[in-house]
N, C-alpha and C positions, 0 to 999 in steps of 0.2 A: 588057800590059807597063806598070810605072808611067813615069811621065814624068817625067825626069830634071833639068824645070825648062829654063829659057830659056837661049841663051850668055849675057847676064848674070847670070843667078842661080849659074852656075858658076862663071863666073870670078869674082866677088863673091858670095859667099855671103850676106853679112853683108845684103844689100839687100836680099833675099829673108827675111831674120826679121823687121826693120823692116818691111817691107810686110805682112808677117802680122799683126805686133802690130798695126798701124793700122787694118789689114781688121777685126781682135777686134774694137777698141775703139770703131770705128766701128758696127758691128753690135750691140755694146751700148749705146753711147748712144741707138743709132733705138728699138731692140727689147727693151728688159732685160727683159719678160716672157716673152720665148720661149727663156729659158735654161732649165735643168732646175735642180732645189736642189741643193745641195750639202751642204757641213756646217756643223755653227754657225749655220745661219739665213743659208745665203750662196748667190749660183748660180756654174755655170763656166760659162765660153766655153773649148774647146778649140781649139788652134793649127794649124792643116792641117798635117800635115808636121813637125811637131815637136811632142816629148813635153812640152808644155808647156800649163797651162791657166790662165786667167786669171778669177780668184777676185775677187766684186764682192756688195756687198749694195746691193739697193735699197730708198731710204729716199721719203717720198713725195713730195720736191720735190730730191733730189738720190741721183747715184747712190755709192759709195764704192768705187775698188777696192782692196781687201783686198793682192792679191798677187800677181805671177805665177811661178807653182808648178810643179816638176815633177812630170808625172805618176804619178811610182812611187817617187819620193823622200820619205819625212817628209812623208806625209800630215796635212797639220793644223798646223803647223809655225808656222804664223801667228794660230792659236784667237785669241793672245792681242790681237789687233789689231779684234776686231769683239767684246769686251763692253762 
């Protein structure tokens, strides 16, 4: 059975996407090569629990993030942000 999340993630929902997006973005700063490519020359981090992924190129002394994107929405939608 999935797990429906904490009593505060329930009754604030909103604390628990914060706390996702932080988890990403922290996991990207430490690790940006254990993301998979993406499109454009970009990788994603996805969001646990929400259809969302977060769109980043790494460049060699900084990282860029692109976007954070739905996952079944207008794919690509941001191309124009990483020429």
């Amino acid at each position: 059975m999935p797990s429906r999340g904490t009593a505060e993630e329930i009754r604030r929902p909103h604390l628990s996407s914060a706390l996702k997006w932080n988890q990403a973005v922290e996991k990207i700063c430490e690790h940006p090569a254990s993301f998979p490519p993406y499109l454009y020359g970009t990788q994603k981090c996805l969001l646990k629990k929400f259809p969302y992924l977060v769109v980043f190129r790494e460049y060699r002394d900084h990282l860029f993030l692109v976007a954070v994107a739905h996952g079944r929405r207008e794919p690509g939608y941001w191309r124009k942000r990483v020429r």
